[in-house]
C-alpha positions as CSV (number, residue, x, y, z in Angstrom):
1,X,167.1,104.3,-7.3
2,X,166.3,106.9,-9.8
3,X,162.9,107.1,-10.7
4,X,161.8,105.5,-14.0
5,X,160.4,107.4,-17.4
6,X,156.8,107.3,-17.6
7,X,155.3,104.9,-20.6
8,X,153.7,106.1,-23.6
9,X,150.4,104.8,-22.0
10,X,151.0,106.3,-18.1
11,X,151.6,110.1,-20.5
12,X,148.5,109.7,-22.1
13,X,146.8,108.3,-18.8
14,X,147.5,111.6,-17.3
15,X,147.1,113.7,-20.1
16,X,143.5,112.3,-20.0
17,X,142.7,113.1,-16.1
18,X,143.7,116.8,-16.8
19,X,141.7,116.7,-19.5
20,X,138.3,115.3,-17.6
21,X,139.5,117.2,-14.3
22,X,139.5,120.2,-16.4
23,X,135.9,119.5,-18.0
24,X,134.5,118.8,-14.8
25,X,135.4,122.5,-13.6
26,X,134.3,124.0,-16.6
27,X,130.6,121.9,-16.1
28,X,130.9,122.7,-12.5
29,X,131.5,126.3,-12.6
30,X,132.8,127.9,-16.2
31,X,135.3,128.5,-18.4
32,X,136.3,132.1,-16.3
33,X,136.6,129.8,-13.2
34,X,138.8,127.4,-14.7
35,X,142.9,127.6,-13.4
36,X,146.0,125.1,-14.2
37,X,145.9,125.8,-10.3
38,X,142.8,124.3,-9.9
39,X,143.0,121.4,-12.2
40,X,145.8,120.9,-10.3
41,X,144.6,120.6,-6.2
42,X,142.0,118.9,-7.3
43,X,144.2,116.0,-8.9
44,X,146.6,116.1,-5.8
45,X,149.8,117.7,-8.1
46,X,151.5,120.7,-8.6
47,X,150.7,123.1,-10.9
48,X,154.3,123.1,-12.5
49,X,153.3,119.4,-13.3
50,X,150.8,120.4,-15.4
51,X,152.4,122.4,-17.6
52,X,154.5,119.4,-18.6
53,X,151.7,118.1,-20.4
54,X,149.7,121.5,-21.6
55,X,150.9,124.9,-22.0
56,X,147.8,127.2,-20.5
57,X,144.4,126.5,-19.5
58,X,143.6,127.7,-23.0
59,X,145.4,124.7,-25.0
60,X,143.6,122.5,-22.5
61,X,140.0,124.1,-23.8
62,X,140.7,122.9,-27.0
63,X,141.8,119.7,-26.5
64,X,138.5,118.7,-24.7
65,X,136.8,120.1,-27.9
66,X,139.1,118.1,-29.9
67,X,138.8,114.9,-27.8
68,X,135.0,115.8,-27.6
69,X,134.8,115.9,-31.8
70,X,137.0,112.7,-32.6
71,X,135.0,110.5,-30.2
72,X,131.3,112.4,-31.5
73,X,133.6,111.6,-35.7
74,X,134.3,107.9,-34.3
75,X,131.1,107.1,-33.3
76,X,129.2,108.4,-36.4
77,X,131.5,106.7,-38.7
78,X,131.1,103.5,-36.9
79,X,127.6,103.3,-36.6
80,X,127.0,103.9,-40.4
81,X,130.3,103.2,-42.7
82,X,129.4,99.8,-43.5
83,X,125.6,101.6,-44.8
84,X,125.4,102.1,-48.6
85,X,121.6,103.4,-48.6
86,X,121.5,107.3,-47.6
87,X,118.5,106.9,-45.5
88,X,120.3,104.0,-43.6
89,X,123.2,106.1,-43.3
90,X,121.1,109.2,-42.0
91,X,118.9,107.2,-39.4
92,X,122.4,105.5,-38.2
93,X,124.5,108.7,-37.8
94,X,121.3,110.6,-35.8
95,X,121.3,107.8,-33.7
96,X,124.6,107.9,-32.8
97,X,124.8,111.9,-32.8
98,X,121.9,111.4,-29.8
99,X,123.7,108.5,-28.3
100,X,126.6,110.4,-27.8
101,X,124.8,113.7,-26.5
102,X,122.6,111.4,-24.0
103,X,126.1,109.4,-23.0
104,X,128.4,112.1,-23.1
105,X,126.5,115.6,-21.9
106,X,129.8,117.0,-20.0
107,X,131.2,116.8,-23.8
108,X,128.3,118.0,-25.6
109,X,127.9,121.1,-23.4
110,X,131.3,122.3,-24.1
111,X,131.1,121.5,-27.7
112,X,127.8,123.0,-28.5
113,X,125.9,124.7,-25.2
114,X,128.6,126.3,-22.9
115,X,130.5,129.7,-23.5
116,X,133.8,128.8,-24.2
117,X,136.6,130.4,-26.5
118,X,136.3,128.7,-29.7
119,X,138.1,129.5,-33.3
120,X,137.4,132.8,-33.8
121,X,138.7,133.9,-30.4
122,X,142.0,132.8,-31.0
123,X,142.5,133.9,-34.3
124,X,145.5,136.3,-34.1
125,X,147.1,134.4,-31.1
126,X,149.7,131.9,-30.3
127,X,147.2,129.0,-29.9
128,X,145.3,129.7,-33.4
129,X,147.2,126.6,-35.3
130,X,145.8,124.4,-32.4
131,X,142.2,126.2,-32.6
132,X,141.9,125.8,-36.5
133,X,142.4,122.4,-35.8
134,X,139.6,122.0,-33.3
135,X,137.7,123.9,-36.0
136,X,138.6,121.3,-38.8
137,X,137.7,118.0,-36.3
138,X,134.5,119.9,-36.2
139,X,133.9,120.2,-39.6
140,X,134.7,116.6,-40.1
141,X,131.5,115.7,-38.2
142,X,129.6,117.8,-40.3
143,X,130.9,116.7,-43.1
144,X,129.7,113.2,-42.7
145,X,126.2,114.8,-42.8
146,X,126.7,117.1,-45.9
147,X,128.5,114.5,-48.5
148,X,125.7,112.2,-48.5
149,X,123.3,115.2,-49.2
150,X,125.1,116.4,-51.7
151,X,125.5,113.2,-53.7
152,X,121.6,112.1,-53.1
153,X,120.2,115.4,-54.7
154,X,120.1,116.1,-57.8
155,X,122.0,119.3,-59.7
156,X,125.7,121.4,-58.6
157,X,126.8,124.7,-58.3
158,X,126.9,127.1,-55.3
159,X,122.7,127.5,-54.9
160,X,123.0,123.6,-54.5
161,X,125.8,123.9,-52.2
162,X,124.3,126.5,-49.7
163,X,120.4,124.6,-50.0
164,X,122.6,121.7,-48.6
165,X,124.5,123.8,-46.1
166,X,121.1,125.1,-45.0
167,X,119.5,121.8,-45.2
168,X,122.0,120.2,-43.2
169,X,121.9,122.9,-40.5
170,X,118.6,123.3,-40.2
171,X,118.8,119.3,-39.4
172,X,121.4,119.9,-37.0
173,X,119.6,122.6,-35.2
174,X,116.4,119.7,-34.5
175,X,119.2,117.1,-33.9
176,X,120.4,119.4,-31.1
177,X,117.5,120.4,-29.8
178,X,116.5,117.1,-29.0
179,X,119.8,116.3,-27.4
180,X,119.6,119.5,-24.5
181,X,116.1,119.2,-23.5
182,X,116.8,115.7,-23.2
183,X,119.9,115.9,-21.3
184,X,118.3,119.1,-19.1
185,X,115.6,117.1,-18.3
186,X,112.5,119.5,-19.7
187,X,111.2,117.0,-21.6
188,X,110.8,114.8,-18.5
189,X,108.8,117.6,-17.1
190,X,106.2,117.5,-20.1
191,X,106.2,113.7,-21.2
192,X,105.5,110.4,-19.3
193,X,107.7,108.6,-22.0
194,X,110.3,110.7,-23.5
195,X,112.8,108.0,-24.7
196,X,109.8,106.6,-26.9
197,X,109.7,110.7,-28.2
198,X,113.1,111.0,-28.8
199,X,113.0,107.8,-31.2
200,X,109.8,108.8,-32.8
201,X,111.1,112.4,-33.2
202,X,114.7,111.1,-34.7
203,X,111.9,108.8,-37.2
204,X,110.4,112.2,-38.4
205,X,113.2,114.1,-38.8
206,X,114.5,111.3,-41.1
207,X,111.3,111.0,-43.1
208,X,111.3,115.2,-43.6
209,X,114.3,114.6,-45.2
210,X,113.3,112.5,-47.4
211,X,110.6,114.8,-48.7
212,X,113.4,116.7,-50.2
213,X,114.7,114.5,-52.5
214,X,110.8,113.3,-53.5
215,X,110.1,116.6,-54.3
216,X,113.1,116.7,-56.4
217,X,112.3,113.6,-58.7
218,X,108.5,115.3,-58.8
219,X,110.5,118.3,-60.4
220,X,110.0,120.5,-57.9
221,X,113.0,123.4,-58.5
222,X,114.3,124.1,-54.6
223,X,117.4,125.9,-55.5
């Protein structure tokens, strides 16, 4: 008896093993190391099955990324869509950003800490339509920080524009900071405590941002 077509669901079951095999190489011992070979023995399959699914270890990169980004967008638009006051909004969204660095750190490292090709390395090639996708479900996440800011403070034009693009980054930059000592364990070399810090740290970063628009409505001129 011939064998049966595979279901919608068994594709996508297997698309996602390749996918987490392949992260787990790229964790275990970098992007350079990683083969369709590889991925491959280590899933008990041949490599020609592989390329059924993905065209080059490259196309499977990027799909991690974009996996990575639509669960990091998913989560963040969860935990705060229902929220109308900005503040709730904030301290919902860098909860969840943290929740999913802390639950997630194979993801986050090969979204934000490990060196692997990214938009601007495939600009010019075959795969760029996939990588400026990536790119965009990136942006996405970002976005859902940058809105809010833009309609809290006050004014318009492109000094507002880049004071909130700063702002925003500069937010970020704590945000992650907080997520890769975490998950690296440094801060559990220096503090007795450190899920107490990370909460009272995610508190402060909040309030700091808060100071902006206060300073604002005492007229002071930031941009």
């Amino acid at each position: 008896m011939p064998k049966l077509p595979m279901t919608k669901e068994e594709i996508e079951n297997t698309r996602g093993r390749i996918l987490d095999t392949a992260l787990n190489i790229i964790i275990e011992e970098g992007f350079n190391n990683l083969s369709v070979r590889k991925i491959a023995s280590r899933l008990g399959i041949t490599a020609t099955t592989i390329y059924n699914y993905y065209t080059s270890k490259d196309e499977i990169n990027l799909m991690i990324r974009i996996r990575g980004f639509e669960k990091l967008y998913d989560l963040l638009t969860k935990r705060s869509v229902a929220l109308k006051e900005i503040e709730d909004k904030y301290k919902a969204m860098i909860r969840a950003y943290v929740e999913f660095g802390l639950t997630y750190p194979s993801y986050y490292d090969i979204m934000f800490n490990l060196h692997t090709p990214k938009y601007l390395d495939y600009v010019g090639t075959e795969i760029e339509p996939l990588a400026y996708q990536e790119k965009q479900n990136a942006l996405k996440c970002i976005s859902l920080f940058i809105e809010p800011v833009k309609a809290y403070i006050p004014g318009r034009g492109k000094k507002k524009d880049k004071f909130v693009l700063y702002q925003v980054v500069k937010f970020w930059a704590d945000l992650h900071g907080l997520v890769t000592l975490t998950n690296s364990r440094l801060f559990h070399e220096v503090l007795d405590d450190v899920d107490s810090f990370v909460k009272e740290r995610s508190s402060e970063m909040i309030e700091n941002f808060i100071h902006i628009k206060d300073s604002f409505d005492n007229g002071k001129k930031l941009f």
